[in-house]
Every structure is written in structure tokens, then in C-alpha cells.
ZAZABA-698317 format. One record per residue (C-alpha): chain; x, y, z. Coordinates in pm, whole numbers, plus 50000, padded with zeros to 5 digits. Layout:
mol = A, x = X, y = Y, z = Z
...
//
This chain:
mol = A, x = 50104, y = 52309, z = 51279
mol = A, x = 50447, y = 52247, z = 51342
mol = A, x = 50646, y = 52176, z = 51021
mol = A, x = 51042, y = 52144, z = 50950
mol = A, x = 51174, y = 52466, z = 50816
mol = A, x = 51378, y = 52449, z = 50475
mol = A, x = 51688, y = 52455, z = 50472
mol = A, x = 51936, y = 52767, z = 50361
mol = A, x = 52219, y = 52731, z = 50126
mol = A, x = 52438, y = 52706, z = 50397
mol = A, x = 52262, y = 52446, z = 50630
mol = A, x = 52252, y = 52072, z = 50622
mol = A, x = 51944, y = 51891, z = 50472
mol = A, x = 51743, y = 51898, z = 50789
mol = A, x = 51587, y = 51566, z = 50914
mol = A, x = 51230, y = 51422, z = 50874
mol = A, x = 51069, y = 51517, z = 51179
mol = A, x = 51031, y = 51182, z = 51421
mol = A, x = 50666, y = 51239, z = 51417
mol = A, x = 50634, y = 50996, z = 51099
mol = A, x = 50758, y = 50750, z = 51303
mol = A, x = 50424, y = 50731, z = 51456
mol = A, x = 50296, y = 50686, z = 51025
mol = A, x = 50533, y = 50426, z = 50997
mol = A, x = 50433, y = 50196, z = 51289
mol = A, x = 50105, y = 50201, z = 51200
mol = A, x = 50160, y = 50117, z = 50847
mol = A, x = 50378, y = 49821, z = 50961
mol = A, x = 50100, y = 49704, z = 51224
mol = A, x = 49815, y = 49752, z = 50910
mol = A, x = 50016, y = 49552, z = 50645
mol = A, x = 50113, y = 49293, z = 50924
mol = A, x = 49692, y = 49246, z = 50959
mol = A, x = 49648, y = 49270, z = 50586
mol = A, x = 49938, y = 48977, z = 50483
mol = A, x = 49974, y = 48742, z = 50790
mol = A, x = 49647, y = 48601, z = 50767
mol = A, x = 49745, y = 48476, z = 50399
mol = A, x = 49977, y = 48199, z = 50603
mol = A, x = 49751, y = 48076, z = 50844
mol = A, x = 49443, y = 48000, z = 50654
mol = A, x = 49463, y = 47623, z = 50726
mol = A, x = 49524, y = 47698, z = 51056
mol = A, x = 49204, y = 47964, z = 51098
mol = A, x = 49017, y = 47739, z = 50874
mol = A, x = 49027, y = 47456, z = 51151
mol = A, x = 49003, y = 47696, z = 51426
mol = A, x = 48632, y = 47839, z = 51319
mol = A, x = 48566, y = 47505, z = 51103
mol = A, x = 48484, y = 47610, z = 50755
mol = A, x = 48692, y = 47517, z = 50432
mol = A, x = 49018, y = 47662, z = 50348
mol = A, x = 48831, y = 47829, z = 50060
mol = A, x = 48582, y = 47974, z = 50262
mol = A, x = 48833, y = 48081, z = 50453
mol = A, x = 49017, y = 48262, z = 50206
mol = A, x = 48720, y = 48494, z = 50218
mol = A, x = 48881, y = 48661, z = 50529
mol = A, x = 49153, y = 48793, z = 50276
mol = A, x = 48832, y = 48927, z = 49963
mol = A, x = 48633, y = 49061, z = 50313
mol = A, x = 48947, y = 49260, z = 50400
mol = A, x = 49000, y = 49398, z = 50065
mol = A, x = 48608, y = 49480, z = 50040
mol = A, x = 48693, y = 49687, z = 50431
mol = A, x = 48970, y = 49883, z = 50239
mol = A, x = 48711, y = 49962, z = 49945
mol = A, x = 48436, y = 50077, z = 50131
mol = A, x = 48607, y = 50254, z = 50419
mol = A, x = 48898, y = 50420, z = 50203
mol = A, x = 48608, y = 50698, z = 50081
mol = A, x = 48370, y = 50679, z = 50380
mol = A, x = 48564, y = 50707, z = 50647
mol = A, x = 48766, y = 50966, z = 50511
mol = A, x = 48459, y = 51171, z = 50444
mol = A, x = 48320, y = 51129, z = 50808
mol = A, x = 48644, y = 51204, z = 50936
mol = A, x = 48682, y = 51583, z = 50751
mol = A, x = 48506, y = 51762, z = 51028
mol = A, x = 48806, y = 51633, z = 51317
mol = A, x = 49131, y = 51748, z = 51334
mol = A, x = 49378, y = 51503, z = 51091
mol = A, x = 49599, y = 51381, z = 51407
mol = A, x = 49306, y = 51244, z = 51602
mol = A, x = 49099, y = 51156, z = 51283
mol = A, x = 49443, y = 50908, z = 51254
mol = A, x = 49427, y = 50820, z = 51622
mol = A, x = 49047, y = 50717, z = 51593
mol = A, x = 49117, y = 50527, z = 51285
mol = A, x = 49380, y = 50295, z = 51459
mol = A, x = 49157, y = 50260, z = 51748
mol = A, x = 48927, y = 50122, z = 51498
mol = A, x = 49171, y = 49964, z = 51374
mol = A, x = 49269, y = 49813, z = 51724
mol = A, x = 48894, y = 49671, z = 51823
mol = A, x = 48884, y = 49515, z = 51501
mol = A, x = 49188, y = 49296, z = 51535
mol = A, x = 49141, y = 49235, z = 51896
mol = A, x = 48735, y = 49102, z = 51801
mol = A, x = 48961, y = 48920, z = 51563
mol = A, x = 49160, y = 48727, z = 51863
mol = A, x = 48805, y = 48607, z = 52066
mol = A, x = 48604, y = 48536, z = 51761
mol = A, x = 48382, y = 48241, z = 51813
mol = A, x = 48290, y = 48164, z = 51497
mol = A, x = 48365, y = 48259, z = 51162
mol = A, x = 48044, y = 48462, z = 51105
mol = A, x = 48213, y = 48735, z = 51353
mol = A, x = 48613, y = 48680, z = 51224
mol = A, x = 48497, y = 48780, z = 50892
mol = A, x = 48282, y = 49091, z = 51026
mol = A, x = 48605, y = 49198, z = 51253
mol = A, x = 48833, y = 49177, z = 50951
mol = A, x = 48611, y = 49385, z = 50768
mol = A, x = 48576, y = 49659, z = 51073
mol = A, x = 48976, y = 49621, z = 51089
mol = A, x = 49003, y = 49702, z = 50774
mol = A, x = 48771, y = 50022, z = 50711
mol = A, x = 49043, y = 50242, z = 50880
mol = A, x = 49319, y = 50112, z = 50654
mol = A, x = 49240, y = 50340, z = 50274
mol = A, x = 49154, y = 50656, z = 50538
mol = A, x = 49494, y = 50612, z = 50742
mol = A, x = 49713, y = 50603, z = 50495
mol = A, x = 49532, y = 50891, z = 50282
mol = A, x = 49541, y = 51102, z = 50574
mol = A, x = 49873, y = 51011, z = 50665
mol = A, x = 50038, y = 51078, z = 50322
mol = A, x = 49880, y = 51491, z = 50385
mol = A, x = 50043, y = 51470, z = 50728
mol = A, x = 50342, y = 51362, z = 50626
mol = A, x = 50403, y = 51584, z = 50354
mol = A, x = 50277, y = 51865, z = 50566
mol = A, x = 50501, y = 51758, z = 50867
mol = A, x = 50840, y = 51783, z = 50598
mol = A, x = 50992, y = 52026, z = 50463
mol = A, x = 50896, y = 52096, z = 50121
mol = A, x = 51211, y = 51944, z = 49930
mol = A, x = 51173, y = 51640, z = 50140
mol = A, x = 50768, y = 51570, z = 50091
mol = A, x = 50781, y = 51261, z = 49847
mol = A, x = 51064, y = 51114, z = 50121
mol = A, x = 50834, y = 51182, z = 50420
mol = A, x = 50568, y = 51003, z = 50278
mol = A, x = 50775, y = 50685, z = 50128
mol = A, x = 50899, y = 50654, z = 50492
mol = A, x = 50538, y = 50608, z = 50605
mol = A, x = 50501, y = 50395, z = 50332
mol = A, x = 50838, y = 50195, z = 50463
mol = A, x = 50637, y = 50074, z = 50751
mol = A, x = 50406, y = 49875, z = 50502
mol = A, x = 50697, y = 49757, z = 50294
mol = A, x = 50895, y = 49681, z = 50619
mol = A, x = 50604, y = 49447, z = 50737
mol = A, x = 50627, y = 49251, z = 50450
mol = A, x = 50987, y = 49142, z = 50541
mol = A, x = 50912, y = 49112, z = 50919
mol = A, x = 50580, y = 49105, z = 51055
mol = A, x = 50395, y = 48911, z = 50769
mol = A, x = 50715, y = 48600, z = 50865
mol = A, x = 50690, y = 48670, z = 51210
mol = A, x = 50335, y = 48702, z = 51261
mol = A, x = 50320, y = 48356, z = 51093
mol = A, x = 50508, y = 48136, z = 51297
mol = A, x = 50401, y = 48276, z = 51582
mol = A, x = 49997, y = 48182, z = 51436
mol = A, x = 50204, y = 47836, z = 51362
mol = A, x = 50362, y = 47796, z = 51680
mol = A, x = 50118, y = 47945, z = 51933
mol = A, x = 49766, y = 47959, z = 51767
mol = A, x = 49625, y = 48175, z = 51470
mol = A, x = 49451, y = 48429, z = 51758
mol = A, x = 49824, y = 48499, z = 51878
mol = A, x = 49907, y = 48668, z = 51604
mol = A, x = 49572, y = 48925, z = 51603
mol = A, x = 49690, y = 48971, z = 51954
mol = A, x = 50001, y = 49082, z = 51876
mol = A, x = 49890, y = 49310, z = 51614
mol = A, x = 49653, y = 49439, z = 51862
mol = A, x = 49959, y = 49544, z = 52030
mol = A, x = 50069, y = 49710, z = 51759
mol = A, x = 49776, y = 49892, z = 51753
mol = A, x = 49766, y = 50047, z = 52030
mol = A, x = 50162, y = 50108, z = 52030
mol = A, x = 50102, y = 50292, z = 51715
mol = A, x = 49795, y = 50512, z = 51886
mol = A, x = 50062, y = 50599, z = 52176
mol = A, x = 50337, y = 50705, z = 51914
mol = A, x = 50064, y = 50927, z = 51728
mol = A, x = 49935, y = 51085, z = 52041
mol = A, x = 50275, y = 51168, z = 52171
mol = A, x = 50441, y = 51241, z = 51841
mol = A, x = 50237, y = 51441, z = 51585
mol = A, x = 50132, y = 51758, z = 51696
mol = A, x = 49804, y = 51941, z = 51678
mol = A, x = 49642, y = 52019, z = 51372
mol = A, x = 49358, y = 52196, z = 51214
mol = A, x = 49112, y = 51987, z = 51041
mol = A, x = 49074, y = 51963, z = 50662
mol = A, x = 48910, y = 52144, z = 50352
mol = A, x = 48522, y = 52048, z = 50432
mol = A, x = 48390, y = 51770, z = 50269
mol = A, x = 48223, y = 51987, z = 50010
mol = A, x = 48554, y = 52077, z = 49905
mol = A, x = 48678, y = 51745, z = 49903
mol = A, x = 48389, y = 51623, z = 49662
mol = A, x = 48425, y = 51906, z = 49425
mol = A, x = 48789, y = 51773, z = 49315
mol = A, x = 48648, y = 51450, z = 49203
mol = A, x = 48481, y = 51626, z = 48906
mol = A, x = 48873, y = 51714, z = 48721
mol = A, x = 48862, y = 51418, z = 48461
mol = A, x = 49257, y = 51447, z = 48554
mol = A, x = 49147, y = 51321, z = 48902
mol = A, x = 49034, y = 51008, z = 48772
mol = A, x = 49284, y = 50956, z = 48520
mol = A, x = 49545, y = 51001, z = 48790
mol = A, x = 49332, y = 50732, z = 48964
mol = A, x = 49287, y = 50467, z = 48659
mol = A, x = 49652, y = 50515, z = 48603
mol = A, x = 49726, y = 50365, z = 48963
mol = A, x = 49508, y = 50069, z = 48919
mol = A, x = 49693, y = 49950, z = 48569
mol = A, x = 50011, y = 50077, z = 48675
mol = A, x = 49996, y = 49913, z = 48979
mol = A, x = 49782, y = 49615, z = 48913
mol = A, x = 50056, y = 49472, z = 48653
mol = A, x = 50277, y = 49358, z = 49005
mol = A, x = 50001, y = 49139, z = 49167
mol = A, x = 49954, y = 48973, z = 48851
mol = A, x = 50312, y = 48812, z = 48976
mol = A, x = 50234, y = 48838, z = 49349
mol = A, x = 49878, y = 48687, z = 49345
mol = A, x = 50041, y = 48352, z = 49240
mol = A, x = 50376, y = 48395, z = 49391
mol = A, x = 50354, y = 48068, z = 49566
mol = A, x = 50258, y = 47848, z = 49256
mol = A, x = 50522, y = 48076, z = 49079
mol = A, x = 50783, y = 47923, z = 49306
mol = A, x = 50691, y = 47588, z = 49323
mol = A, x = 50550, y = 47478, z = 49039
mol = A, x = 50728, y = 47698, z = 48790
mol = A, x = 51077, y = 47746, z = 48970
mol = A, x = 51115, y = 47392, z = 49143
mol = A, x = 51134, y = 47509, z = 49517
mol = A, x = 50991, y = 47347, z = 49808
mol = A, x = 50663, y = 47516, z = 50039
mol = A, x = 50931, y = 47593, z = 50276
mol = A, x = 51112, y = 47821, z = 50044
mol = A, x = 50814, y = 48059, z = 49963
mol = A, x = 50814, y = 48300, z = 50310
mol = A, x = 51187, y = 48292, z = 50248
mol = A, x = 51049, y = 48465, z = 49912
mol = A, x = 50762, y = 48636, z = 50020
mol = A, x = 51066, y = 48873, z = 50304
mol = A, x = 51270, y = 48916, z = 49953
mol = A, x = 50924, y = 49058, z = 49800
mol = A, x = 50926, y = 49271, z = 50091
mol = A, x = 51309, y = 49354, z = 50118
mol = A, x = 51259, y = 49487, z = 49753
mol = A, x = 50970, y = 49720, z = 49887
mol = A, x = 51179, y = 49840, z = 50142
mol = A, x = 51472, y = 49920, z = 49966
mol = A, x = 51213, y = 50119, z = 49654
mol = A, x = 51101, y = 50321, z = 49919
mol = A, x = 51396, y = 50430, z = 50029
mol = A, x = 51441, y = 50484, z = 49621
mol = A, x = 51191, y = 50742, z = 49585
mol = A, x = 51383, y = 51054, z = 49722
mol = A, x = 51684, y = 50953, z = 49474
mol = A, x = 51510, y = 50888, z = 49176
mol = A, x = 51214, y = 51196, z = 49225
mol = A, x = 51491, y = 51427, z = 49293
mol = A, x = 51470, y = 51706, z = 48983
mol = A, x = 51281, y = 51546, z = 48835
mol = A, x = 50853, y = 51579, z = 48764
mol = A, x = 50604, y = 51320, z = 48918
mol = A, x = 50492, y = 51190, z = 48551
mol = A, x = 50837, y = 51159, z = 48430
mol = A, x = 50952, y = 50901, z = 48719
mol = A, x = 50606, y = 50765, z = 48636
mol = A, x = 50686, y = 50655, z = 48261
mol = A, x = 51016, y = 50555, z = 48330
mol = A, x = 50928, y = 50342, z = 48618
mol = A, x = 50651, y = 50223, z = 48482
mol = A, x = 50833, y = 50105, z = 48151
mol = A, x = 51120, y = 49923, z = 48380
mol = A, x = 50829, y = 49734, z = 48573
mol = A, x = 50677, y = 49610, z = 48217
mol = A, x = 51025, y = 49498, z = 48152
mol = A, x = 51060, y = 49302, z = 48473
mol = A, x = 50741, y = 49144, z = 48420
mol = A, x = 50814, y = 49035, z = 48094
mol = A, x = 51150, y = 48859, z = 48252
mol = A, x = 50917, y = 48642, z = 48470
mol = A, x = 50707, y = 48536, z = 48169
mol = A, x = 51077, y = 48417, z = 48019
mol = A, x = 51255, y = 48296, z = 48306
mol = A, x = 51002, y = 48198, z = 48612
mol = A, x = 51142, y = 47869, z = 48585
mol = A, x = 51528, y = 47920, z = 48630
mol = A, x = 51474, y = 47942, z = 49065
mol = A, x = 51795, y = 48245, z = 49099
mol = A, x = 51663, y = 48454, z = 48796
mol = A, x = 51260, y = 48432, z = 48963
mol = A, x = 51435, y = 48514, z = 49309
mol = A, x = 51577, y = 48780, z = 49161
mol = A, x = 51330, y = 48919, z = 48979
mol = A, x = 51089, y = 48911, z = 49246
mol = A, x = 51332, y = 49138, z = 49432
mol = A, x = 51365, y = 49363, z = 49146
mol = A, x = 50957, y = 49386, z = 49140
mol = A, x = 50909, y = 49499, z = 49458
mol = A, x = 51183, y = 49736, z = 49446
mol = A, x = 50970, y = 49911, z = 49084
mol = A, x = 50671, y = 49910, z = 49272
mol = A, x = 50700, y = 50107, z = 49564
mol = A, x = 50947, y = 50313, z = 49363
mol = A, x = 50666, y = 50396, z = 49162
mol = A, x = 50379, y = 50376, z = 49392
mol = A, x = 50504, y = 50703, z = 49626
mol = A, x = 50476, y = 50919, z = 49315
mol = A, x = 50145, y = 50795, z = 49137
mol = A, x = 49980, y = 50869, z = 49497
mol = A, x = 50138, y = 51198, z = 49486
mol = A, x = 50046, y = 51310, z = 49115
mol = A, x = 49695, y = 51222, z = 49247
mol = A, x = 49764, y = 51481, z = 49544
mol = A, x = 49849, y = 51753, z = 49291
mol = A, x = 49539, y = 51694, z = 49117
mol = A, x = 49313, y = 51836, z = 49434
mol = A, x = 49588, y = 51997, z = 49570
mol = A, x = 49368, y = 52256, z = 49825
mol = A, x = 49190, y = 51935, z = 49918
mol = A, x = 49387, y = 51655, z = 49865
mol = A, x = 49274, y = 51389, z = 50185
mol = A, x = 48947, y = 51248, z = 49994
mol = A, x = 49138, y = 51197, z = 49662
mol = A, x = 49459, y = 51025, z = 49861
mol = A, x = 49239, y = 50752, z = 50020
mol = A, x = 49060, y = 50704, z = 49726
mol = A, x = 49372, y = 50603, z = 49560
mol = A, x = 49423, y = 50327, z = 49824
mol = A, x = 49132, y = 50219, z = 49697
mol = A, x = 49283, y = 50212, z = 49341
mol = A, x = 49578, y = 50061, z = 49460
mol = A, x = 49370, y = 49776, z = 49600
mol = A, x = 49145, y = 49777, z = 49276
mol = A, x = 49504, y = 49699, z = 49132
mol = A, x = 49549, y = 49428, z = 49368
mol = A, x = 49208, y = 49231, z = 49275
mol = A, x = 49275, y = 49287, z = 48907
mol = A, x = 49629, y = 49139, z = 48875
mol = A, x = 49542, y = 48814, z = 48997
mol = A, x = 49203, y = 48801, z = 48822
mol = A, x = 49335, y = 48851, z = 48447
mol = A, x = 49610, y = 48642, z = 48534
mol = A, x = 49361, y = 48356, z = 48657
mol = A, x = 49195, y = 48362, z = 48361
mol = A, x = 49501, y = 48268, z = 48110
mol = A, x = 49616, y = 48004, z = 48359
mol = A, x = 49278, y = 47836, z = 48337
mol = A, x = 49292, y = 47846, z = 47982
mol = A, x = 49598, y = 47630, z = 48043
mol = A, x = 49893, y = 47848, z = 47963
mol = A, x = 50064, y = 47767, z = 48273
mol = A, x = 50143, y = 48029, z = 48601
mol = A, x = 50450, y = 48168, z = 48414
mol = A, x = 50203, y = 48366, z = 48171
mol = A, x = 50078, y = 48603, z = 48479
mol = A, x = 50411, y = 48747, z = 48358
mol = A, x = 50229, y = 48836, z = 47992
mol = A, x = 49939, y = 48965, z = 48207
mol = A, x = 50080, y = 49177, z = 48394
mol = A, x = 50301, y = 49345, z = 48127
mol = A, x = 49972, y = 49430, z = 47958
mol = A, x = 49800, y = 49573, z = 48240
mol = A, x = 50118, y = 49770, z = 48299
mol = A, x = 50102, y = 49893, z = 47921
mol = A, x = 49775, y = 50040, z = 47936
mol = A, x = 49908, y = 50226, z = 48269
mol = A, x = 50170, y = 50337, z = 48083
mol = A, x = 49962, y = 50451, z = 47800
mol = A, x = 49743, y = 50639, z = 48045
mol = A, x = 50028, y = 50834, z = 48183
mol = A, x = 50071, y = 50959, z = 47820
mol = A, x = 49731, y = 51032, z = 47806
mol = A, x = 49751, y = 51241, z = 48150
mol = A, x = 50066, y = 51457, z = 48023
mol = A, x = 49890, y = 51581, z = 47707
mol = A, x = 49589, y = 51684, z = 47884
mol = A, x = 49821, y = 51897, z = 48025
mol = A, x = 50133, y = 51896, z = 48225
mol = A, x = 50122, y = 51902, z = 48635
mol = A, x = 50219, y = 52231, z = 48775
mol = A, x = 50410, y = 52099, z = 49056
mol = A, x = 50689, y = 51919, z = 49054
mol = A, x = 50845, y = 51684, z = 49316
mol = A, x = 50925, y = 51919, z = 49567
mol = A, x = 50554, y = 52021, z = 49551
mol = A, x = 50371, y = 51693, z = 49530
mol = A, x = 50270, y = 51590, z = 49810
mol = A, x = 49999, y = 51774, z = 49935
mol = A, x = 50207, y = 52114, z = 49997
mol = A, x = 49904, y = 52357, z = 49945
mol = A, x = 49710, y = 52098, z = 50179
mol = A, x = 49660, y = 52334, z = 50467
//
């Protein structure tokens, strides 16, 4: 396997190699399929002729694709070599978005979300290995927060842009499109990342799940990360009922939400730099509880929940890079298994935000206490991360975490 060599005293930081490039676009075109939908349920709900709620199953049948493929397809996948296990994955990924575009009904648009979603836990758990086996190892967190860009970078514009063109030219325009994507991303990974072996047999891979550390590390990304979709779940409500702005405003918002994921990716090398996994953890961890407590004080002053909104998305994909990577460490001589579980955790996260914050809104204590909500889920993140250190303290530290004994 080709990997970038590290650098000498006297030599310049060398660059990521332009093979994550091919990581990145298909992280953009998998959160553009995840998010776009979200927009144009009213739209798809007329299209196949069911209710918006029913509808709105499209998103829960993704999300149950991510759960059940993250582990499964991972396992299948341990006997191929990782850089065509990735390019079968976004072929899957490909059929399922273009079934998505000639759907007849909604019986089969909610079966082809769920098939375009079983490659999405697997890709980006085998593509966090690959990238941190593609850098060099001072650069390994970077390498994989720039694949992780590609999500955060969708958010800002392919979510916007994949909605008006749903709104402009019909809802199956914009599965075409990230069709496209698809299969620009399968070109990029054939041409770009170079041959590999395959990875520790599955065997292997199982035997790490029975560290109690591996599921702590696991747990921790669910509350740690859960906290933010306690805000995000009800962004829209957040911003009009609470902060006074019009519908109009909210995908305005939702790229600021996304600009703030963007700019915490490009975080993680500064802020990991020195320093161990667990300690950007806690300290990332405590500025996100902080944040969310803001909203629960100020959601509705419109500049301060603009803000803060920003200010959330750049904590959690600050933090997110590193809480995949202390799960890494933990089966570090077979570490692709373990990384797509935690996609799963991280969508775990995502369902559990905005169902503990649904239930204190329906006891009537108004959207701005999903701030309260997610602060608490945040706080027993927190207090597993203390838990983790004194079981005992990570042997790696950043320039080691990601996956660098993966080979």
C-alpha cells in the first residue's frame, strides 16, 4: 500500500495524498442523499401519494439502512480488498438512489432508501482505516476529518442545492443527480486509491468487541454526540417559532449548520495537535454542553440562535473526528468492524437527541428546552469519558489514532 512518508526535521509537512479526495466526494454525495430528502417531503409525499408523515418515514427507513448495514456490510466486506470493498459499497450506494429516481410507488422509494443507505455506516468505517493508512502518521486525525469534510461540506451545498433543484425540477431530479455523484465518486476511488490488502478476518474483527473499553468508547459517541441533534432535530421550529424568522430563512440556517461543520473539521488537526484523543474529548465535550445551554437561554434572540447554531456545528465535528478515532485505538489490529459500528452510534445519537427532546416539548415546555436536553445527554457523555480514562488511559495518542497499526 502506498502511504505518504513522514516527514524529516528538515522537510516541509508533506501533503495529504489526493487519494482522499475520492473519501471526500463520496461523503459529500452520501450526506447529500441522507439530508436533501428532509426538504422535499411535501413534494415526494404528492409524488407517490401518501401523507407527509408517512412520508417522513423515508428519513426513520434511512436511518434503520445505516443501522443495519453499518455492522453487516462491513462484516461481509472483510474478505475483499478495502479499496474495492469502498467501490462496491458506492455502487450500492449508486443503484439505490437511482431505484430512488423511477420509483413507482412508495412501497419501492422506501425499500431503495433503505438499500441506499446500507453502504453508508460501512463506507465511512472503511474509509476512516484508509484514510489514516493513506497519511502520514502525524497527519492521521487530518486525513480522516477531510473525508469527513465531504459530509460537512454537503450540508452547506448539496443538502440547498439538491433542494431547489427537487423544488424546481421534480423530487426524482435530485436522486438523479446524486446518482451522479455516485458514480463520480466510484471513478475518483478507482483511479485514485491504490491497491490494498484486505483486512484482519472477521474473526478478528469480532474478538475486539469483547474490550468493555470498546463499548464504552461506543456509548460515549452516542451521548456525546446525541446532545447536538437534540438542537438539530427541531432546528426548524427552533427558528421560527422560538427565534421569529420566516420558512424561508431556515435553509439559509440549515448551510450555517453546515458551514460550522466544515470549518470544525478543518479544526481537528489544530486542536488534536499534542494533545491525547480523551483530552480534546472532555474539553470539547464540556464547550458543546455550554453551547447547548446558550440555546436553552437565548433561542429566541434570532442573531444569538444564528450564532449559536454556527458555533454547534463547529463543536461537533470538532469532536466527532476524535471520538471515532479513540474507538479505532480500542481494536487497533482490527479496527474496520469497530469504526462502522460507531456510525452506527453516531446515528443512535441522532435518533436519541430528538426523541428526549420531543418528550419535554410535549410536556409543554416549549422547543427552546431541547437546549436542557441536550446539555444532559451531553453530561452523561462527558461523564463517560471520565469513566473511560480511569479504566485506563489510551496508549496512543493523536498521531497514533487513527487506525495506524491497521494493516
Amino acid at each position: 500500500m502506498s502511504t505518504a512518508s513522514a516527514p524529516t526535521a528538515d522537510a516541509a509537512t508533506p501533503r495529504l495524498p489526493i487519494a482522499i479526495l475520492a473519501l471526500a466526494i463520496g461523503a459529500f454525495a452520501i450526506g447529500a442523499t441522507e439530508f436533501t430528502i428532509i426538504g422535499l417531503l411535501p413534494q415526494v409525499a404528492d409524488g407517490v401519494d401518501v401523507s407527509i408523515p408517512r412520508a417522513g418515514l423515508l428519513v426513520s427507513g434511512y436511518a434503520l439502512g445505516v443501522l443495519i448495514g453499518a455492522p453487516l456490510m462491513t462484516a461481509a466486506g472483510t474478505r475483499f480488498a478495502r479499496h474495492r470493498l469502498l467501490l462496491g459499497l458506492m455502487a450500492v450506494f449508486t443503484v439505490g438512489n437511482l431505484l430512488s429516481a423511477i420509483a413507482p410507488n412508495y412501497e419501492l422509494l422506501l425499500a431503495s432508501r433503505v438499500l441506499s443507505a446500507l453502504p453508508h455506516g460501512a463506507f465511512f468505517g472503511v474509509g476512516a482505516v484508509v484514510a489514516g493508512n493513506l497519511a502520514a502518521p502525524e497527519q492521521r486525525n487530518k486525513a480522516v476529518a477531510t473525508m469527513f469534510t465531504g459530509l460537512a461540506v454537503s450540508n452547506v451545498v448539496g443538502v440547498p442545492l439538491g433542494t431547489l433543484l427537487g423544488q424546481h425540477l421534480g423530487w426524482r431530479s435530485s436522486f438523479w443527480a446524486i446518482a451522479v455523484l455516485g458514480v463520480i465518486s466510484m471513478v475518483a476511488i478507482w483511479r485514485l486509491i491504490p491497491p490494498m490488502t484486505a483486512g484482519p478476518s472477521l474473526r478478528n474483527e469480532l474478538a475486539a468487541f469483547r474490550r468493555p473499553r470498546v463499548w464504552l468508547a461506543l456509548s460515549l459517541i452516542v451521548f456525546g454526540f446525541g446532545g447536538t441533534f437534540a438542537i438539530v432535530g427541531y432546528i426548524t421550529p427552533l427558528m421560527t417559532d422560538e427565534a421569529g424568522l420566516s420558512k424561508a430563512a431556515v435553509l439559509p440556517v440549515l448551510s450555517v449548520l453546515g458551514l460550522g461543520m466544515v470549518v470544525g473539521t478543518r479544526l481537528v488537526d489544530v486542536v488534536t495537535r499534542g494533545r491525547t484523543l480523551l483530552g480534546v474529548i472532555v474539553t470539547w465535550l464540556s464547550l458543546m454542553i455550554v453551547v447547548l445551554l446558550l440555546f436553552a437561554a437565548f433561542a429566541s434572540i434570532a442573531v444569538v440562535a444564528i450564532v449559536l447554531v454556527f458555533l454547534l456545528g463547529v463543536v461537533a465535528f470538532t469532536v466527532a473526528t476524535p471520538m471515532q478515532a479513540l474507538t479505532m485505538d480500542e481494536a487497533h489490529e482490527a479496527p474496520t468492524l469497530v469504526s462502522a459500528a460507531a456510525q452506527g452510534a453516531f446515528n443512535l445519537g441522532n435518533a436519541l437527541g430528538p426523541a428526549a427532546g420531543g418528550i419535554t416539548i410535549g410536556a409543554g415546555l416549549g422547543y427552546a428546552s431541547v437546549g436542557w436536553v441536550g446539555a444532559i445527554i451531553v453530561v452523561v457523555g462527558l461523564g463517560l469519558a471520565v469513566v473511560f480514562a480511569r479504566l485506563g488511559r489510551t496508549e496512543a495518542g493523536v498521531g497514533g489514532s487513527v487506525a495506524a497499526r491497521a494493516e
